[in-house]
C-alpha positions in Angstrom: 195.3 94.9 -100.8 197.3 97.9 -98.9 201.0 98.4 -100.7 202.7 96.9 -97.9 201.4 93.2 -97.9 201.0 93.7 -101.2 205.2 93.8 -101.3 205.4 91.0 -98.9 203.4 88.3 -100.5 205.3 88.8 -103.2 208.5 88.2 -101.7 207.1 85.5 -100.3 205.8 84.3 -103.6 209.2 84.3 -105.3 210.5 82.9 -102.2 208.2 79.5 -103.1 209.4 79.1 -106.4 210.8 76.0 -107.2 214.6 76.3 -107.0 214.4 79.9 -105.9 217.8 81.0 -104.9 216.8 83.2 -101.7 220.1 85.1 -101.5 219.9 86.1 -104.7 216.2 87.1 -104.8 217.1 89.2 -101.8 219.3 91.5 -103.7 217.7 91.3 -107.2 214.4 93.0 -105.2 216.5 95.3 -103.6 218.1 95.7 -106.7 214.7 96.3 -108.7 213.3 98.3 -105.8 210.2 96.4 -105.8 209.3 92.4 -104.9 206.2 92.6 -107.0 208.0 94.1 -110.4 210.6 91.2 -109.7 207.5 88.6 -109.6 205.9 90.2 -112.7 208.9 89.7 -114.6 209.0 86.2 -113.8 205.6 85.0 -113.9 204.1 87.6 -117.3 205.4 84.8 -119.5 203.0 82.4 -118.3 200.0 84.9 -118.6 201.1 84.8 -122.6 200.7 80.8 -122.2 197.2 80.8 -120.5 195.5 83.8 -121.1 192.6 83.4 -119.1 194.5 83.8 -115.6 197.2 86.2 -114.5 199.4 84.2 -112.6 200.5 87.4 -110.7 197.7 88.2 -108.6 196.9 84.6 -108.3 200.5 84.2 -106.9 200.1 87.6 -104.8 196.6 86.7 -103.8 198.0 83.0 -102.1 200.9 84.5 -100.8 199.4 87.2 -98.8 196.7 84.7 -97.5 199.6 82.8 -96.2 201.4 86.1 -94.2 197.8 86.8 -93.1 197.4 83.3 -91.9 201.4 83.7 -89.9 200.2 87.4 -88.4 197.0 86.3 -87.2 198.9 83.3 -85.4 201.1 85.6 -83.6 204.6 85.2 -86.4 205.9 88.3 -87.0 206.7 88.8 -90.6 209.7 90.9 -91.8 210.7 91.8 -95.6 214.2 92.8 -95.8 213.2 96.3 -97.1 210.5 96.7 -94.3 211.7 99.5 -91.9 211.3 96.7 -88.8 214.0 94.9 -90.4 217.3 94.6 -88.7 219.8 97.5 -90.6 222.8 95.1 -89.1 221.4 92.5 -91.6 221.6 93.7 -94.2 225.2 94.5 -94.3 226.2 90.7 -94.6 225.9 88.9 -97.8 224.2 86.3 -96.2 221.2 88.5 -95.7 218.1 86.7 -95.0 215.0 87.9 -97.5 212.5 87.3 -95.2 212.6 86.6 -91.2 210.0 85.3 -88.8 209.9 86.3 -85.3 208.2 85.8 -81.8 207.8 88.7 -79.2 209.6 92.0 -79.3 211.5 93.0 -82.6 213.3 96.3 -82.4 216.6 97.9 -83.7 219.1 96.1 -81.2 222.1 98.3 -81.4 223.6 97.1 -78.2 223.9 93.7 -79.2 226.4 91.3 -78.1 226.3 87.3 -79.5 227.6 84.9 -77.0 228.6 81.6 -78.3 229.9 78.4 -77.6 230.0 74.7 -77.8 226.9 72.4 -77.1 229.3 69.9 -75.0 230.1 72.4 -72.8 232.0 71.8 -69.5 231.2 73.2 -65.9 234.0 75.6 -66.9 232.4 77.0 -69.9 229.4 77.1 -68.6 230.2 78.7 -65.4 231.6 81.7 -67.8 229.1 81.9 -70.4 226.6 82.6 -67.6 228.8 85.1 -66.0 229.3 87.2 -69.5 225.7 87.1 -70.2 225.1 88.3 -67.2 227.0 91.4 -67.2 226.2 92.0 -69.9 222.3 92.0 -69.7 223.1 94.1 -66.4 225.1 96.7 -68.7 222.1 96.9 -70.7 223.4 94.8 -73.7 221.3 92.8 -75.2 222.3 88.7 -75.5 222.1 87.4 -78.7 222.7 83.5 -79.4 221.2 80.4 -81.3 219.1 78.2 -78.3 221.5 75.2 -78.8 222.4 73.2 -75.4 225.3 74.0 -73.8 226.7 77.7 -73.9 223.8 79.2 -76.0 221.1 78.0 -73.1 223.5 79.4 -69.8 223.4 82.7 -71.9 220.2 82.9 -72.8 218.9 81.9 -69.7 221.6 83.8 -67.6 220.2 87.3 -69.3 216.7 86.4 -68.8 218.0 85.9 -65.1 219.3 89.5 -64.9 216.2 90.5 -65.7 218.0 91.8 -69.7 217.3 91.7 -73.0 217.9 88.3 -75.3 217.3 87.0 -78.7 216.9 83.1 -80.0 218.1 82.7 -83.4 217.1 79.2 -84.3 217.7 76.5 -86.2 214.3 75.8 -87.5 211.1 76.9 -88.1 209.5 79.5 -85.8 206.6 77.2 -85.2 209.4 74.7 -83.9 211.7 74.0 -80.6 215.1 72.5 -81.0 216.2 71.3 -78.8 213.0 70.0 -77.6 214.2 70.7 -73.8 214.8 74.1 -74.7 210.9 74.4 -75.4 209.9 76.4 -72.1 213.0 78.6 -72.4 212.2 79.6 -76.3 208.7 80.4 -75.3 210.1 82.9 -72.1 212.4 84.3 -74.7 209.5 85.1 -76.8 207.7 86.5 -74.1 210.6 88.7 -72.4 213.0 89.0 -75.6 212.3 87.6 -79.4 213.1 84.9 -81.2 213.9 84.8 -84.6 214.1 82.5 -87.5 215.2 83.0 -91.6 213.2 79.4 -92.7 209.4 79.1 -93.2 207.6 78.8 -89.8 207.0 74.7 -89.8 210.9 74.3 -91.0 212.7 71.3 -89.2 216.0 71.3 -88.2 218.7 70.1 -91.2 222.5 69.7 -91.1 222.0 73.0 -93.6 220.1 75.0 -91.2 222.2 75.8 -88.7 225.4 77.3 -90.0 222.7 79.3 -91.6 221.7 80.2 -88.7 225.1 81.1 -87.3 225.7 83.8 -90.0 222.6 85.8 -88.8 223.2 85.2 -85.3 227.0 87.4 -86.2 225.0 89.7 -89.1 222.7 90.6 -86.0 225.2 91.3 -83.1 228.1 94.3 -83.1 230.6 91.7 -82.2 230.8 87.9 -80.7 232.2 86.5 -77.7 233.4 82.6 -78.4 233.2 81.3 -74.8 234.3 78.1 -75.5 234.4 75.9 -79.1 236.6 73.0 -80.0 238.0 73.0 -83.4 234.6 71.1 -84.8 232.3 73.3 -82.7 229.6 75.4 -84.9 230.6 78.6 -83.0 234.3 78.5 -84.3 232.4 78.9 -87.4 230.9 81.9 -86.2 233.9 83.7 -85.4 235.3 83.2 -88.8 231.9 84.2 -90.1 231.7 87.1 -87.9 235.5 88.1 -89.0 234.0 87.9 -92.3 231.9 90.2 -91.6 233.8 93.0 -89.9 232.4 92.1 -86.7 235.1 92.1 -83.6 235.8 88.4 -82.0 236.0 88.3 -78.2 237.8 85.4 -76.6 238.3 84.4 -73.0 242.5 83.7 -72.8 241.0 80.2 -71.8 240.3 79.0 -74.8 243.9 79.9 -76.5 244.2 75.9 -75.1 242.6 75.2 -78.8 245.2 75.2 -81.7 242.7 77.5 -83.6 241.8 80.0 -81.0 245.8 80.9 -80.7 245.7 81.1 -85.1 242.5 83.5 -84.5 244.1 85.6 -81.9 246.1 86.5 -84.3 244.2 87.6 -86.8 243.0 91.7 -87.1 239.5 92.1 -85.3 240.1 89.2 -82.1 240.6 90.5 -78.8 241.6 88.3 -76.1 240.6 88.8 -72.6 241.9 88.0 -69.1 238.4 88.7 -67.4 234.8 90.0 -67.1 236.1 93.3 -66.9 238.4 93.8 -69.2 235.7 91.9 -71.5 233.0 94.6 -70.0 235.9 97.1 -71.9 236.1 95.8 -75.3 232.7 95.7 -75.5 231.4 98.9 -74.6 234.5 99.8 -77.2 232.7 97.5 -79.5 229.4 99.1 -79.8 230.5 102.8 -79.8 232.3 102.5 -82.9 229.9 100.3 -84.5 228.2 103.0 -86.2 224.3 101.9 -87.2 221.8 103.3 -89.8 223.2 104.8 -92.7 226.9 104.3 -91.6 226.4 100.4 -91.3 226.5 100.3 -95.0 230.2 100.9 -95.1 230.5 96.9 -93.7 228.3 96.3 -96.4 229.7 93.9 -99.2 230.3 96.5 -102.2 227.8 94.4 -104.2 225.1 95.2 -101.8 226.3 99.2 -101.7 225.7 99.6 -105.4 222.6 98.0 -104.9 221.2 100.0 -102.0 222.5 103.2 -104.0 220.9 102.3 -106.7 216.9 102.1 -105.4 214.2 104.6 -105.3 215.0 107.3 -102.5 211.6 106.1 -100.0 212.8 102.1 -100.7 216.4 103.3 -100.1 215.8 105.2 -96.7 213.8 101.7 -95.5 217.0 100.1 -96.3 219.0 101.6 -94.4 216.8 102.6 -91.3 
């Protein structure tokens, strides 16, 4: 079994454990520098129990027919220390262990989330589509979750403009949610990628999908809230994305929300009168994000020491 899948199924391995924390298997195989020495450590106790078996290559050995099995269906299978792993990621604490994808998966450094609520009126909608537009035809890519409402005008509005966009869902990659949204998932697999953190037959859960907001933010250089009551998932996101480091763009229409006027407050928000001044912040946006190496200074200092502390060729895959 070559190295690499070798590494993988073990990941994976851990990641089926019964109770397995994935966050915290994330950083203790960063930590350890290695997915199988982490599994080994686990798992050699029960080789003292029953002898006749090594319950590490027997765990390997399922695991990696299971990544086989997603690869040869099309899923794309991503460790977070493979070098096709998204660097942005792996500055959040949230940092997803393992992620499935459809379609193209590359280092998206002009990335731009553009969020908003799934009840979204003619208003919002009219806007969302406008910003994902311009930005697509600015050469930004469009990130955003596939829900109804805002996430679908800019998903579909870049696909449109003939740009880049990336799903990150919900569920499972094997799954569509909303079930409307099926034909536009698969397009965005075909043109753009989609990309999930849960095993590939995952359904949706009430779990799942603030999960799923913190890696649409951990992705993208910054977020632009189009339009999100005070309940609305993507409010979420811009406090996750604050959280994160990551700049919060807001249309001055919705300072009509008692929360979007505490936000715009807050270090990190910029409020906008139009698509050109937005156009502006962005461009700002991703020039002083600074990627590959330099992305570890928005890394939690947990996740520093832990980086700094691997083996130099696991280190540089880190932080490619």
């Amino acid at each position: 079994m070559v190295p690499e899948l070798r590494e993988r199924a073990a990941l994976v391995a851990l990641l089926q454990r019964p109770g397995a924390k994935w966050q915290d298997i994330g950083l203790e195989v960063l930590e350890s520098g290695s997915a199988v020495t982490v599994l080994e450590s686990r798992l050699r106790l029960q080789e003292t129990l029953f002898p006749a078996s090594d319950p590490v290559v027997s765990a390997i050995a399922d695991a990696a027919e299971l990544v086989e099995g997603w690869e040869a269906a099309g899923i794309g299978v991503h460790a977070c220390f493979d070098l096709d792993y998204p660097s942005r990621l792996r500055s959040i604490h949230q940092m997803p262990p393992l992620l499935f994808s459809r379609g193209g998966l590359v280092e998206d450094q002009r990335a731009i989330a553009v969020v908003g609520t799934r009840q979204a009126s003619e208003r919002g909608l009219r806007i969302a589509s406008a910003v994902a537009r311009e930005l697509a035809l600015n050469g930004v890519t469009v990130v955003s979750g596939l829900a109804r409402g805002i996430d679908t005008a800019a998903h579909q509005a870049a696909l449109d403009a003939h740009g880049r966009t990336v799903a990150v869902i919900g569920t499972g990659i094997n799954r569509f949610y909303p079930n409307e949204n099926r034909a536009l998932q698969e397009r965005i697999a075909h043109e753009g990628a989609v990309i999930s953190q849960f095993w590939p037959d995952a359904p949706p859960s009430k779990q799942s999908f603030p999960m799923r907001n913190a890696v649409v933010s951990g992705y993208a250089a910054a977020t632009v809230v189009v339009e999100a009551p005070w309940k609305s998932g993507a409010r979420i996101q811009a406090r996750l994305a604050l959280e994160h480091g990551r700049p919060v763009v807001m249309p001055d229409q919705l300072l009509e929300h008692d929360w979007a006027r505490e936000y715009a407050k807050k270090p990190g928000v910029h409020v906008v009168s139009g698509l050109e001044q937005l156009l502006s912040v962005v461009e700002q946006v991703i020039s002083d994000f600074r990627a590959d190496p330099d992305v570890l200074s928005e890394a939690p200092p947990c996740l520093k020491q832990l980086i700094h502390g691997l083996p130099s060729g696991l280190a540089q895959s880190c932080l490619t």
